[in-house]
C-alpha positions as CSV (number, residue, x, y, z in Angstrom):
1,X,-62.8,51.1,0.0
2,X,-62.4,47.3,0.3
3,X,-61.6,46.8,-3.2
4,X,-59.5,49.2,-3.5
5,X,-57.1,48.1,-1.0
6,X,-57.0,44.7,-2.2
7,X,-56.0,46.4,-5.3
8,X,-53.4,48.3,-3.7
9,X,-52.2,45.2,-1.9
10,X,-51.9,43.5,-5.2
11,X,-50.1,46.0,-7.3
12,X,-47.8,45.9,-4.0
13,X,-47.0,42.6,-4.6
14,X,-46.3,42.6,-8.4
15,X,-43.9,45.6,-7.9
16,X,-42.3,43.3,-5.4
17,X,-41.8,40.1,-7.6
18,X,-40.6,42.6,-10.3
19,X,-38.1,43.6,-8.1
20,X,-37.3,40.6,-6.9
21,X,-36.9,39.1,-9.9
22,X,-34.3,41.9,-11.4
23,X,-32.5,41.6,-8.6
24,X,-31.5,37.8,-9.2
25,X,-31.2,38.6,-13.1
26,X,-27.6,37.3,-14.3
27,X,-25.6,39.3,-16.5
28,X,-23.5,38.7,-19.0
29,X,-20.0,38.9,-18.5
30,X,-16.8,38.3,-20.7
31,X,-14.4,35.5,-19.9
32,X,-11.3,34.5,-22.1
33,X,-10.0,30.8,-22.4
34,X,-9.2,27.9,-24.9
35,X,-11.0,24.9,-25.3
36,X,-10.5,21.8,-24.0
37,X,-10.8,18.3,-25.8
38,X,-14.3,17.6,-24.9
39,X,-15.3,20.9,-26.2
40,X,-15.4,22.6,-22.6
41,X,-13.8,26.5,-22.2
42,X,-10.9,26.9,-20.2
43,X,-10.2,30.2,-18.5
44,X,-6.6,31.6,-17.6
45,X,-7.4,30.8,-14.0
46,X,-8.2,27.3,-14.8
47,X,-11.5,27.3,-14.4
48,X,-13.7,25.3,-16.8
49,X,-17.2,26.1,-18.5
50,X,-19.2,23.8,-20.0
51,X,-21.0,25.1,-23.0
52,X,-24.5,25.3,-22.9
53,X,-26.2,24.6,-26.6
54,X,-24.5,25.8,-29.7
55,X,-22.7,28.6,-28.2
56,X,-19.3,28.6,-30.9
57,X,-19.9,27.3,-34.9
58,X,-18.7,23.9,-35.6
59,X,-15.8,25.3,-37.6
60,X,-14.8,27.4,-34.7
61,X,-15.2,24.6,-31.9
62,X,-12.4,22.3,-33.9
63,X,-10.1,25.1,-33.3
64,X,-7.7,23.6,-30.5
65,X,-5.2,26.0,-30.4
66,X,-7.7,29.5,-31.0
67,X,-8.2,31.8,-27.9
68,X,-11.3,32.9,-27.2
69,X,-13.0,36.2,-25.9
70,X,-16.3,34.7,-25.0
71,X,-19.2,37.4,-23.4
72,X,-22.2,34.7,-21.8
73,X,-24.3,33.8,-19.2
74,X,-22.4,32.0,-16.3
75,X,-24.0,29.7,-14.1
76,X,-23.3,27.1,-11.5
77,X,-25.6,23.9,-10.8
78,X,-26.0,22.2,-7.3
79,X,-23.0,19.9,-8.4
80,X,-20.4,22.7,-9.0
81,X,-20.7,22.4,-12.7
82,X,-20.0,26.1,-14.5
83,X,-22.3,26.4,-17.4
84,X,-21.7,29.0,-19.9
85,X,-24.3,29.9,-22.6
86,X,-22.5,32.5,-25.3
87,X,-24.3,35.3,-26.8
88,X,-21.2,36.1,-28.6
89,X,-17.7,35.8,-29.3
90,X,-14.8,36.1,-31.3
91,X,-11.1,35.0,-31.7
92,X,-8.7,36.7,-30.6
93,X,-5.6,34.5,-30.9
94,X,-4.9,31.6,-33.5
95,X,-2.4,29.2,-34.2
């Protein structure tokens, strides 16, 4: 009877850090912007992105005047910094 309570009270707990863990799961969303001279997306509010690892093609990332449609992983670090890693995206307007 013991042992099966601890074994109850232990499956308890990994259904709990499952949840937990989808719960603070990020999703990717879509953002559009241009880029700025240091390689850093810029939104149409403004707001800049820093991109995290080799999230456009080099070819692409010289492309000053291109708009973007950029779908990523956002994120924000203790400093304010908003990281974006890319899992895809494509032009949408160039110059």
């Amino acid at each position: 009877m013991k042992k099966a309570l601890i074994g109850i009270g232990i499956a308890a707990m990994v259904l709990m850090v499952a949840s937990v863990g989808l719960t603070f799961a990020q999703e990717a969303k879509t953002i559009v912007g241009t880029l700025n001279e240091d390689g850093d997306l810029i939104d149409q509010n403004g707001t800049v992105y820093v991109i995290d690892g080799d999230g456009l093609s080099e070819e692409d990332s010289v492309n000053g005047d291109a708009v973007f449609e950029v779908n990523g992983i956002m994120e924000e670090d203790d400093e304010g910094t908003k990281w974006i890693t890319i899992q895809n995206y494509k032009i949408i307007e160039s110059e």
